[in-house]
C-alpha positions as CSV (number, residue, x, y, z in Angstrom):
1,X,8.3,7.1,-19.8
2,X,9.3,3.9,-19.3
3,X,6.8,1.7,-16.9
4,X,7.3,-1.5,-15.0
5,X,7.4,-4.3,-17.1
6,X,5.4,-7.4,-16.3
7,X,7.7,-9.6,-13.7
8,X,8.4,-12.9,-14.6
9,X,5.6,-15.0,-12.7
10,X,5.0,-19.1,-12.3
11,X,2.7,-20.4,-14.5
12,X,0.9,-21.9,-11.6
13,X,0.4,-18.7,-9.5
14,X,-3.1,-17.9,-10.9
15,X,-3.9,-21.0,-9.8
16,X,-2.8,-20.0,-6.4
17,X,-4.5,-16.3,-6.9
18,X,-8.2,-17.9,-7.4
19,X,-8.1,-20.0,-4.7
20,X,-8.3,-16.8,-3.0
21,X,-11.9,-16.6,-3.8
22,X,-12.5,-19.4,-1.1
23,X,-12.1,-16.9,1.8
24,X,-13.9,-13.4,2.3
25,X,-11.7,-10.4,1.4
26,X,-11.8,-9.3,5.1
27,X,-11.8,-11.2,8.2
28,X,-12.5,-10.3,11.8
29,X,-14.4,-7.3,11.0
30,X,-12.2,-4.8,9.0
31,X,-9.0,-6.4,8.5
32,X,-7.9,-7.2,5.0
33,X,-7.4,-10.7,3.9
34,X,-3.6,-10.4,2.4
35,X,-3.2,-14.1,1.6
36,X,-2.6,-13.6,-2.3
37,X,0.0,-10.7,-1.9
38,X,2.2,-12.8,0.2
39,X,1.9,-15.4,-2.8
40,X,2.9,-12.8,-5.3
41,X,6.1,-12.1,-3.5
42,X,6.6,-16.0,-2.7
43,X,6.1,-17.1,-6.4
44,X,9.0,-14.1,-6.8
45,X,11.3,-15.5,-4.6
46,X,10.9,-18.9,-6.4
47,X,9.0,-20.7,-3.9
48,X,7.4,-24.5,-4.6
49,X,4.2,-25.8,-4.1
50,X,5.3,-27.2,-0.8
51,X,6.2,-23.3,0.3
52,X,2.6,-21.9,-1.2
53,X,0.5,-24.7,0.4
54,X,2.7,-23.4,3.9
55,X,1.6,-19.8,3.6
56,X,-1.8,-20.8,3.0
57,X,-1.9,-23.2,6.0
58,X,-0.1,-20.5,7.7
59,X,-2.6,-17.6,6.9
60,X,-6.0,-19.2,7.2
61,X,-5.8,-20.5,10.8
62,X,-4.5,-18.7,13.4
63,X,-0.4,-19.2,13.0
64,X,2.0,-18.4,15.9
65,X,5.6,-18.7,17.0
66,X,5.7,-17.9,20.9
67,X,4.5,-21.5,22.0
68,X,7.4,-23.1,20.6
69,X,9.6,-20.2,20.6
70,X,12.7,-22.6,22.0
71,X,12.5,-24.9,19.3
72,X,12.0,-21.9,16.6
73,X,8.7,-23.9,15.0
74,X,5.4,-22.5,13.8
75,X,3.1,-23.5,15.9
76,X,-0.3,-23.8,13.5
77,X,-3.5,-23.9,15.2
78,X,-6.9,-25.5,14.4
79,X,-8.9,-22.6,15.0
80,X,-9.9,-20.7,11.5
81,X,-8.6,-16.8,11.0
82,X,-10.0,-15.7,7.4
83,X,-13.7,-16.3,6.8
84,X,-16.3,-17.9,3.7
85,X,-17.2,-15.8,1.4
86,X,-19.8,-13.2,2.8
87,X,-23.7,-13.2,1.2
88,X,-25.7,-10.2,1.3
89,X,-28.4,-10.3,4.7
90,X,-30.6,-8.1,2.3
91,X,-32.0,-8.4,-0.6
92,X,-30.1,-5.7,-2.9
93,X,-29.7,-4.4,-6.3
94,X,-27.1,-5.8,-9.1
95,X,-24.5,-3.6,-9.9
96,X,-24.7,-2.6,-13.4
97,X,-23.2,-0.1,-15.8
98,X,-26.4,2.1,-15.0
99,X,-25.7,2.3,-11.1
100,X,-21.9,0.9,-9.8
101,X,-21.3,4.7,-9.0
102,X,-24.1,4.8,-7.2
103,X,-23.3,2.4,-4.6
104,X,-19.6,2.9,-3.7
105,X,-18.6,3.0,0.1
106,X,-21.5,0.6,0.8
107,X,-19.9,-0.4,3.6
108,X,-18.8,-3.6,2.5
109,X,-22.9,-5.0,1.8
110,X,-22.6,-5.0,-2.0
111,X,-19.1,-6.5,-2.3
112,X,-20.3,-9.7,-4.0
113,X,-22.1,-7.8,-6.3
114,X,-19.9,-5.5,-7.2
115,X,-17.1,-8.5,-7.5
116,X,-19.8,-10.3,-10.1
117,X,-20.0,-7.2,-12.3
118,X,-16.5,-6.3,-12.2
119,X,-15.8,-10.2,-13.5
120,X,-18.3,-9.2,-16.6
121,X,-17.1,-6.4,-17.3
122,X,-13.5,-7.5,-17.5
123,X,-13.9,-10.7,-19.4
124,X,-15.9,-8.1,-21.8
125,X,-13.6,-5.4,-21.9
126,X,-10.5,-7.1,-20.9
127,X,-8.5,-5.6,-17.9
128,X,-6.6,-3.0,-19.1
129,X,-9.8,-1.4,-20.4
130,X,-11.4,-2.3,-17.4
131,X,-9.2,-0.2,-15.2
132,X,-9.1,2.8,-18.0
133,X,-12.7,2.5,-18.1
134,X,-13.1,2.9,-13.7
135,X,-10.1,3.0,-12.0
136,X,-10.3,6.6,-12.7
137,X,-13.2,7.3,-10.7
138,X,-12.3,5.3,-7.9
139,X,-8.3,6.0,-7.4
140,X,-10.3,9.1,-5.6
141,X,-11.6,6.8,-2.4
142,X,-7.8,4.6,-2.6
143,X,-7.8,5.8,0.8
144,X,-10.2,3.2,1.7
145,X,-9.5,0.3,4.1
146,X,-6.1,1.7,4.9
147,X,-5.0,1.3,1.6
148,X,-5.8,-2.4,0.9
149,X,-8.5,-2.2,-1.9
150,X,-5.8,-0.6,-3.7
151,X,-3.2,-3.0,-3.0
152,X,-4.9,-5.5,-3.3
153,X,-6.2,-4.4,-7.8
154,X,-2.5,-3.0,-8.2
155,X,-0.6,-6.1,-7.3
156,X,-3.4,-8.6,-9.5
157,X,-2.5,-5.9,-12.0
158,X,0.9,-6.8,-11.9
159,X,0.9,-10.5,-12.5
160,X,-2.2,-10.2,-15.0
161,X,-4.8,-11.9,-12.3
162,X,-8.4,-11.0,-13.5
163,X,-9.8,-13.2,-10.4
164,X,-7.8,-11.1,-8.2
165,X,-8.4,-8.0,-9.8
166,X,-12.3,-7.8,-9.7
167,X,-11.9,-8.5,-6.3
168,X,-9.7,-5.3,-6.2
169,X,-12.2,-3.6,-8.0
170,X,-14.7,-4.4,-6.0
171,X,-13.0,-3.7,-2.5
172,X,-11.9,0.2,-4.4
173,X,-15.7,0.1,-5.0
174,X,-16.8,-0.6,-1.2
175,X,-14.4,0.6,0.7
176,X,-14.2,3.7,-1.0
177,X,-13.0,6.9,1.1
178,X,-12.0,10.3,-0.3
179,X,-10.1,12.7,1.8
180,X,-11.6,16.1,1.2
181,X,-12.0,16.3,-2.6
182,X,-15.7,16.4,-2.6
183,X,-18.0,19.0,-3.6
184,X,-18.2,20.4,-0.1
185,X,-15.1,20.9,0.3
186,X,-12.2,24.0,-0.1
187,X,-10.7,24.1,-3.1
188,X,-7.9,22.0,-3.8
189,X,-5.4,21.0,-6.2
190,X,-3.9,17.5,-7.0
191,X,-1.3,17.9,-8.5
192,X,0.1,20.9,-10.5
193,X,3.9,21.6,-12.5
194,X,4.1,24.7,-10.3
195,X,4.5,23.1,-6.8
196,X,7.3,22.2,-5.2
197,X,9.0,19.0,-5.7
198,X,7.9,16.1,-3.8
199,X,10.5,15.9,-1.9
200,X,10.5,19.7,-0.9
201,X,6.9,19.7,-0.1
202,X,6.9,16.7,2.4
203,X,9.3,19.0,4.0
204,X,6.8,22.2,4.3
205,X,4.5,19.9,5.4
206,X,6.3,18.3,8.1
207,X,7.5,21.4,9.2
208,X,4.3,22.9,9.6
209,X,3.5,24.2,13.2
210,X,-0.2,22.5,12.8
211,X,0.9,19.4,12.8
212,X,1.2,18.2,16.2
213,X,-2.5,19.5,16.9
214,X,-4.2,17.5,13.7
215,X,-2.5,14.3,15.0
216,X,-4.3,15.1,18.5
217,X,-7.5,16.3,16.7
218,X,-7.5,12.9,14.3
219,X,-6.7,11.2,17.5
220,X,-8.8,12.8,19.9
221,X,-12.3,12.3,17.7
222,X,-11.7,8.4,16.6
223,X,-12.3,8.3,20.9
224,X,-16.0,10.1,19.9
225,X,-18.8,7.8,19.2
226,X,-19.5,9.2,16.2
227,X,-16.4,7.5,15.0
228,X,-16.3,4.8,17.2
229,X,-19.4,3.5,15.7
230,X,-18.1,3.1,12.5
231,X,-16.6,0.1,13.5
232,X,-13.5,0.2,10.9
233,X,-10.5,0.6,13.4
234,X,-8.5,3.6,15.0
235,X,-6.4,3.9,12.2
236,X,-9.0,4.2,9.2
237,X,-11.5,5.8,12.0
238,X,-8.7,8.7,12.0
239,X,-8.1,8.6,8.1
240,X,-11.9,9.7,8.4
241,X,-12.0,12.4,10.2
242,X,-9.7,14.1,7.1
243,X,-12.5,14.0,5.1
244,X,-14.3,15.9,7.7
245,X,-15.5,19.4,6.0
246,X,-16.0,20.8,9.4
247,X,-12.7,19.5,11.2
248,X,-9.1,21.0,10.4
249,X,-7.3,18.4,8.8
250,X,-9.1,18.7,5.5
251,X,-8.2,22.5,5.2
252,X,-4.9,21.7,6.0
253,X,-5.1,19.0,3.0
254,X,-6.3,21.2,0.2
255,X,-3.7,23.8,1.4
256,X,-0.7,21.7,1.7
257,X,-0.7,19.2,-0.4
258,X,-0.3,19.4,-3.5
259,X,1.9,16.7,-5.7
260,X,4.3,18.6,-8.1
261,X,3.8,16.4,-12.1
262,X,4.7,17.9,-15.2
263,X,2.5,18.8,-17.5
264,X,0.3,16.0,-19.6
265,X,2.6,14.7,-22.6
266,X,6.0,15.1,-20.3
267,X,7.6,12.4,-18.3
268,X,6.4,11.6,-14.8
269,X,9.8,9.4,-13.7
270,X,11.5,11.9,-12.0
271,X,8.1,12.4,-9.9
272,X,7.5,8.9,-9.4
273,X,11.3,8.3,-8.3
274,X,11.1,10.6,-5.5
275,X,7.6,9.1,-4.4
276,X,9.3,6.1,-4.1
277,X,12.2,7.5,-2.3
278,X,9.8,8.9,0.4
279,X,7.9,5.8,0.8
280,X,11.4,3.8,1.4
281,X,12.9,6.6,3.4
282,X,9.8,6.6,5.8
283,X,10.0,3.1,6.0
284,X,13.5,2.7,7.2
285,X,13.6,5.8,9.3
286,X,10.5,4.7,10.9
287,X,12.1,1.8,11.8
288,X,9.1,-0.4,9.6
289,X,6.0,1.4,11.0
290,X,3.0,-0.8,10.1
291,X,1.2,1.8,8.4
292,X,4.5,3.9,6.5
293,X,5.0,0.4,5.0
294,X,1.6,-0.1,3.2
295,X,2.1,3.4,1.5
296,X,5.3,1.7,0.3
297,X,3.4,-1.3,-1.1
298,X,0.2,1.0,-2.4
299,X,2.6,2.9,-4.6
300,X,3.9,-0.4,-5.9
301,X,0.1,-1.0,-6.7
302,X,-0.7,2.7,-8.1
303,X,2.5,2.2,-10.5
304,X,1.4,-0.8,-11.9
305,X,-1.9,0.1,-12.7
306,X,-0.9,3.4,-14.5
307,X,0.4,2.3,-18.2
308,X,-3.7,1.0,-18.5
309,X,-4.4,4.8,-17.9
310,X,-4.6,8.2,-20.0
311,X,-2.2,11.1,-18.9
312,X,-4.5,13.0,-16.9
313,X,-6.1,9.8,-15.0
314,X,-2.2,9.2,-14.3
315,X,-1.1,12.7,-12.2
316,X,-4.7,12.1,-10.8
317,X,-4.0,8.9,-8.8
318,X,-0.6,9.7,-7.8
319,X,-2.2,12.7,-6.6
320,X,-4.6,10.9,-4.6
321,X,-2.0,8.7,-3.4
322,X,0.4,11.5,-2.3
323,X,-2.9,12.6,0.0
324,X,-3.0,9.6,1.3
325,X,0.1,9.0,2.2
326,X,0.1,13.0,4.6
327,X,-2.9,12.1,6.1
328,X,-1.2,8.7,6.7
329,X,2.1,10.5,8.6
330,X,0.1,12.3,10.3
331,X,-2.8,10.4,11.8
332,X,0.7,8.0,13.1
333,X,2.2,10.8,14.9
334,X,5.3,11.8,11.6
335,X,6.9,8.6,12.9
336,X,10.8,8.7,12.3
337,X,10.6,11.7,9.5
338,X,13.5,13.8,11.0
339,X,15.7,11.1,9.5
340,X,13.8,10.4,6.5
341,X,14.1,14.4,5.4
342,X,17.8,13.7,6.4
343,X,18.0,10.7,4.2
344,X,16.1,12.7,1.4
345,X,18.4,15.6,1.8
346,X,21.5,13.4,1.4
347,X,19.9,11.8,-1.6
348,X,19.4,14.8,-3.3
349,X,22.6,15.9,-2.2
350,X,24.1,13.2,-4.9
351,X,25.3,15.0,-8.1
352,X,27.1,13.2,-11.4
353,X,27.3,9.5,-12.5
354,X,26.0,8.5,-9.1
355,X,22.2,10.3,-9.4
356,X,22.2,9.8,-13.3
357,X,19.0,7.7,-14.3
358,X,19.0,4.1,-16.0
359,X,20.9,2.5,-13.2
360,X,21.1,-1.3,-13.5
361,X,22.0,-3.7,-11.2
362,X,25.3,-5.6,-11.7
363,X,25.1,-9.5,-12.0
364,X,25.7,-9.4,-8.2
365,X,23.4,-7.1,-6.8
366,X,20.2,-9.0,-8.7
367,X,21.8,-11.9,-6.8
368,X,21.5,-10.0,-3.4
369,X,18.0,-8.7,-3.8
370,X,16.8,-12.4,-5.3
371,X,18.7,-13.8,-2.0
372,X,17.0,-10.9,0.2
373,X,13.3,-11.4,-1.1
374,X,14.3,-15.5,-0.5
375,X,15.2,-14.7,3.2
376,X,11.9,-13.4,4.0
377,X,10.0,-16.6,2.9
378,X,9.5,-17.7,6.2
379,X,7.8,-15.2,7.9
380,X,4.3,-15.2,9.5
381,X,3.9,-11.7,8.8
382,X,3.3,-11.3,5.3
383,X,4.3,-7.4,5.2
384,X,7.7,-8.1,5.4
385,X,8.5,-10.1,2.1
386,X,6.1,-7.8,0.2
387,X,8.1,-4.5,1.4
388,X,11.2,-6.5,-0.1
389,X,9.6,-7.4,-3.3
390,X,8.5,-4.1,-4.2
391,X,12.1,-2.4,-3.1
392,X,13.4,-5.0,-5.2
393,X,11.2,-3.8,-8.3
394,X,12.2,-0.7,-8.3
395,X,15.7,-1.3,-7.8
396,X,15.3,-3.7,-11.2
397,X,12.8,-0.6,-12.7
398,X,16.4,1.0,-14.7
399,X,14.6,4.2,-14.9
400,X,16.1,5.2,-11.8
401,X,19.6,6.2,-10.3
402,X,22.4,4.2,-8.9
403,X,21.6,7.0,-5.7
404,X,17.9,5.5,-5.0
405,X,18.9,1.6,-5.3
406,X,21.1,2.7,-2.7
407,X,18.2,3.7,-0.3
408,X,16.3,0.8,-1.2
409,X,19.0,-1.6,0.1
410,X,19.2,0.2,3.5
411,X,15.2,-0.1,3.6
412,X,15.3,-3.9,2.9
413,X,18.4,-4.5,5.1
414,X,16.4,-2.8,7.5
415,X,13.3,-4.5,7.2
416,X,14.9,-8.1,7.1
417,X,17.8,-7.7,10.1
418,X,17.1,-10.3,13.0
419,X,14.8,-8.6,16.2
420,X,15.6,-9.4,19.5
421,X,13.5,-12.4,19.5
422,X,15.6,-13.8,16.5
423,X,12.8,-13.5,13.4
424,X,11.7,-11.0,10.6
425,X,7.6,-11.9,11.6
426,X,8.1,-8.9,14.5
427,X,9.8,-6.6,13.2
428,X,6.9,-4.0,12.4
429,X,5.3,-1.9,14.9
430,X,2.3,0.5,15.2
431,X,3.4,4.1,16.2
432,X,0.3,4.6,18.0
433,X,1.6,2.0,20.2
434,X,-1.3,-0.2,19.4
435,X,1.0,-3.7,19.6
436,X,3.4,-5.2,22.3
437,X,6.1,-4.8,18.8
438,X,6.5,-0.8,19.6
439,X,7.0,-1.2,23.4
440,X,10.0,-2.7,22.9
441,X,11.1,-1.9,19.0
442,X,14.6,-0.9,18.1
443,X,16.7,1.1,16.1
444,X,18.6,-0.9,13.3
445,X,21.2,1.4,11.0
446,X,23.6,-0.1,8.6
């Protein structure tokens, strides 16, 4: 198959993606420092120095709009949001070849360490056998920090950033969460040629009478102190309890969810254009949930770490992924997936020239999406210019069908449409109704 092709980056934007070694790669306790993925999409859009130096001043200190809200100015404050780089309290091991499996979901302690081995081992190896050499092992625990340790290696895949990518490495390593594909454990199957189409089986799964009950049961022991002491936030707190042998959402994971891939040696596009399909369905039907949107921007980071992997290591993460993702519906209460089976459905529904694959995008459209991903430059909330980028990606990809760029337009047109308070910086919202945003969110259909 045909994978993405390296984009067409600044020649100063690894300049930008080091400096993002002067700040911690979480802040505040458990949230992910996002500061170079938001310079990914910038550099994209064509943004100067001027604009980079913003979003840095912007995203270290503690940026807002509401003070000035009637003259429309970012208000920047004095006060410092992302934090130094962590050193250990402990004295602790090195990570070497002999014991990094050893030590993964450390919660967080052996970060440095593993970010020092991971920048040995790829200035020996190289990165692309770097991540054919480990990635395979730890696309198992992607689940991890909602996501963001994969993110954060797939999009420093992308634009070829080994500073950036040993600190993705290093986050997978750390933050590393399965979701009931351990030994102790039912039996389960990634991925197989036998099950039903992605598409289909999101479907079955939605459908399924059990679902209601493991949102409650997720919901209901993240409240137990058990849980609470973990100290990594409701959402991953819930993501945890799926790993949970004893509980019912991992049954209902190694019975339900299996992601349909051919056969090693055939080609995974049609797979991979449906995965992408769902992520940009569930994004624009959920009207932007906070959540939906970063299994749209970890699919991005899957993809582009997947040419650097053998066949079988491929299906594997994707599988993972795909696990992800369910447990990631469901923990958020299926937000807005009536209308993204519809949207599926009517997808699928698409026969002849306009579902045949190797669209590309007339002189006029590349302008649109280049014009898009610039409108989003402004925004204090980083998620929204990286949904675009990574719609815009795959609707440059030309492995896919006139059909799907069609759904990814809605999604970014979506995504990018004016709130009520005038911006693009509000327009996600948390379905659990953890932010003022989902009190008062509204529906937005082209």
């Amino acid at each position: 198959m045909t994978f993405y092709s390296t984009p067409n980056y600044s020649e100063y934007l690894h300049k930008w993606l080091k400096r993002g070694r002067n700040w911690h790669i979480e802040y505040e306790g458990y949230l992910s420092n996002h500061i170079t993925h938001n310079w990914i999409a910038l550099d994209a859009a064509g943004a100067n120095h001027k604009k980079m130096q913003w979003w840095e001043d912007t995203y270290t200190k503690k940026a807002t709009n509401k003070a000035t809200k009637a003259t429309g100015k970012i208000s920047i404050g004095s006060a410092n949001k992302l934090e130094a780089p962590r050193n250990n309290p402990i004295d602790y091991t090195e990570i070497t070849d002999a014991n990094w499996l050893n030590n993964l979901q450390s919660i967080r302690i052996a970060f440095p360490l593993y970010r020092d081995f991971f920048d040995k081992r790829i200035a020996e190896l190289g990165l692309s056998a770097c991540l054919k050499r480990y990635y395979p092992a730890l696309s198992e625990g992607m689940a991890g920090a909602a996501l963001h340790a994969t993110i954060h290696l797939g999009w420093a895949v992308d634009v070829e950033s080994a500073d950036m990518a040993a600190e993705g490495l290093a986050y997978m390593a750390t933050a590393f969460q399965p979701l009931a594909t351990g030994s102790i454990h039912t039996k389960h199957q990634l991925w197989s040629p036998d099950a039903p189409s992605p598409i289909q089986a999101l479907k079955q799964i939605l459908n399924d009478d059990r679902i209601a009950q493991l949102t409650e049961t997720a919901d209901w022991l993240n409240k137990t102190q058990d849980y609470k002491k973990l100290n990594r936030g409701d959402f991953q707190q819930r993501l945890i309890t799926f790993d949970n042998p004893q509980q019912p959402m991992s049954l209902f994971l190694n019975e339900m969810v299996t992601l349909r891939l051919p056969d090693i040696g055939h080609d995974l596009t049609t797979a991979i254009e449906e995965l992408s399909l769902i992520t940009a369905s569930a994004l624009r039907s959920s009207n932007n949930e906070f959540f939906i949107l970063h299994g749209l921007t970890s699919l991005h980071a899957v993809l582009c770490v997947l040419p650097h992997l053998d066949e079988n290591a491929q299906r594997n993460a994707l599988g993972y992924w795909f696990r992800a993702l369910v447990a990631t519906i469901i923990i958020q209460g299926s937000p807005g997936m009536k209308d993204t089976l519809a949207l599926l459905e009517e997808w699928d529904a698409y026969k002849g020239d306009e579902k045949s694959i190797g669209y590309q995008l007339s002189a006029e459209q590349q302008a649109w999406w280049l014009q898009t991903l610039k409108s989003t430059t402004d925004s204090l909330d980083e998620h929204v210019p990286k949904a675009v980028y990574v719609l815009k990606r795959w609707a440059e990809w030309q492995s896919f069908s006139s059909a799907s760029n069609d759904l990814y337009v809605k999604a970014a047109r979506n995504i990018v449409a004016a709130n009520v308070n005038g911006g693009v910086q509000d327009n996600l919202w948390f379905s659990k109704g953890f932010s003022k945003a989902s009190q008062n969110k509204r529906k937005r259909y082209d």
